[in-house]
N, C-alpha and C positions, 0 to 999 in steps of 0.2 A: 190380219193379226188382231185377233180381239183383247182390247189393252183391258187390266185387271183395276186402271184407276179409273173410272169412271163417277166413282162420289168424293166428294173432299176428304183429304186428310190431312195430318198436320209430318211437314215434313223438316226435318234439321240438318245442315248444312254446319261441317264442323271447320272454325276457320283457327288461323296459328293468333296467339294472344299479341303477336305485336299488330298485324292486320284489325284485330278486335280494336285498339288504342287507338291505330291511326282511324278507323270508322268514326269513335267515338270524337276525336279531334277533329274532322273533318263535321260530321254533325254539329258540332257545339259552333262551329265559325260559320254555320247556317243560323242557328237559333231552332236548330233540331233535333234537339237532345231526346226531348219527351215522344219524336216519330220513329226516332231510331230502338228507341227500349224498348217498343212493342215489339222488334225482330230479335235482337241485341240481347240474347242472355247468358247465361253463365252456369255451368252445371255445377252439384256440389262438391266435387273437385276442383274448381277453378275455370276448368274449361270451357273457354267460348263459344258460341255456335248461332250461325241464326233461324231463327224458325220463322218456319210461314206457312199457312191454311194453302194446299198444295190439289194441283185439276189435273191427272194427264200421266206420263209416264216420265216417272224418276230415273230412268236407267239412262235419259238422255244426259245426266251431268255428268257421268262414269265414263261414257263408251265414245264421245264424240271429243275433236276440237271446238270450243266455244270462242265463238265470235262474238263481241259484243259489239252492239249498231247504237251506232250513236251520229244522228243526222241533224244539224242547227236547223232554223231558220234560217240561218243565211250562206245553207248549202246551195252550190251548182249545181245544174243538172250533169255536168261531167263528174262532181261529187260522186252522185246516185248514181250514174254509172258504173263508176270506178268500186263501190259499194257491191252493184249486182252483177258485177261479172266477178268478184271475187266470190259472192255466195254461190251463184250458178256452176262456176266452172270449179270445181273440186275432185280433188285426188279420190279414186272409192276407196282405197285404202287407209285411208283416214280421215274415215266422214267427221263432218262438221254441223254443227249446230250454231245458231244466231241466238243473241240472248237482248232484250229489249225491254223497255216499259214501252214501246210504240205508243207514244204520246204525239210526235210529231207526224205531219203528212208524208215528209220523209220516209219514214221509220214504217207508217205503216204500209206507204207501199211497198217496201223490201220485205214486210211481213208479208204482203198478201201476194209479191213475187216468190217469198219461199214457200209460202203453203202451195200455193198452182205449182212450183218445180219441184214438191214432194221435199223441201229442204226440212229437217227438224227446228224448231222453234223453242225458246224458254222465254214466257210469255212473263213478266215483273208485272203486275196488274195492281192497282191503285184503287182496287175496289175488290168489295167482298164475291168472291168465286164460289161462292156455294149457291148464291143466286144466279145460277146457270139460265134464267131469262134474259141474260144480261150478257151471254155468252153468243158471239153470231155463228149461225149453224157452220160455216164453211171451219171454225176453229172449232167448234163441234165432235164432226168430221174428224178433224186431226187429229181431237186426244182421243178417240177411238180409235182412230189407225196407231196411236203409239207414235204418232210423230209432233206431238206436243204437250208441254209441259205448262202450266199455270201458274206462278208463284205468287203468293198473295202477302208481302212483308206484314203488313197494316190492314188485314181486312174488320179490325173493328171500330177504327178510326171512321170517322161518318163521311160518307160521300160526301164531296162539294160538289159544284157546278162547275166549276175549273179545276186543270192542276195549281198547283204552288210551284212558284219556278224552283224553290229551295226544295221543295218533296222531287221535283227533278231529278237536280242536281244529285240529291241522297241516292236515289232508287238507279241513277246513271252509274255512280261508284258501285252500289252494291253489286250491279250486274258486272262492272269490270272486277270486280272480288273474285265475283260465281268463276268468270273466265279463267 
């Protein structure tokens, strides 16, 4: 299946205004007010939505159940089990999708479990996705087969060398939002 996103575009995600609130409350008792605004806007109606610089195929938000993976540091390996035998063993009839900023070891092994099990992916990425050198071919691969999504909340925010545990924590809700 040859997917039709192949170059960035900019994709909106329409959420209910009390969800908009609690994001914005939830942000502020990080001291993340000004990481959230760059997804976080508001149409001239009122309504809220969030946007983000988008790699891959959108139809995965619509069509699937989303899972969102969320793996500590101080997961067991029965954890990560209990994790991919949930993602592996699924119903066909109501496929599933993972949704992630795969920051942690964790996280991206069940990333790199779902891509080898053909699982769909919505990828929360922490960096700008339009610099597709930056992209590893095996996730490549995927958003050409249609079986992944790239969502970039912040991609003009400047790279760092680390995460921020509070841009985490942010980008960890928003994906339980997307779910």
């Amino acid at each position: 299946m040859e997917n039709l996103y192949q170059t960035p575009y900019i994709h909106e995600v329409p959420v209910p205004l009390s969800v908009a609130i609690e994001l914005k409350a939830y942000a502020s008792s990080l001291n993340e007010e000004q990481t959230l605004a760059h997804c976080l806007r508001k149409r001239a109606e009122g309504l809220p939505f969030l946007r983000f610089l988008a790699l891959g195929n959108k139809q995965l938000l619509q069509n699937n159940t989303i899972i969102p993976v969320k793996v500590s540091r101080s997961a067991t390996e029965a954890d990560i089990q209990e994790l991919q035998a949930r993602i592996i063993v699924h119903d066909t009839t109501n496929p599933i999708a993972i949704i992630s900023s795969f920051v942690s070891r964790g996280e991206r092994r069940l990333l790199d479990l779902a891509i080898e099990a053909r699982v769909p992916a919505i990828f929360l990425a922490q960096f700008d996705i339009s610099d597709q050198s930056k992209i590893s071919a095996d996730l490549q691969i995927a958003i050409k087969e249609g079986r992944l999504l790239m969502l970039a909340p912040w991609p003009s925010i400047p790279n760092q060398a680390f995460f921020v545990r509070n841009q985490c924590l942010l980008i960890n809700r928003i994906a339980e939002v997307i779910a």
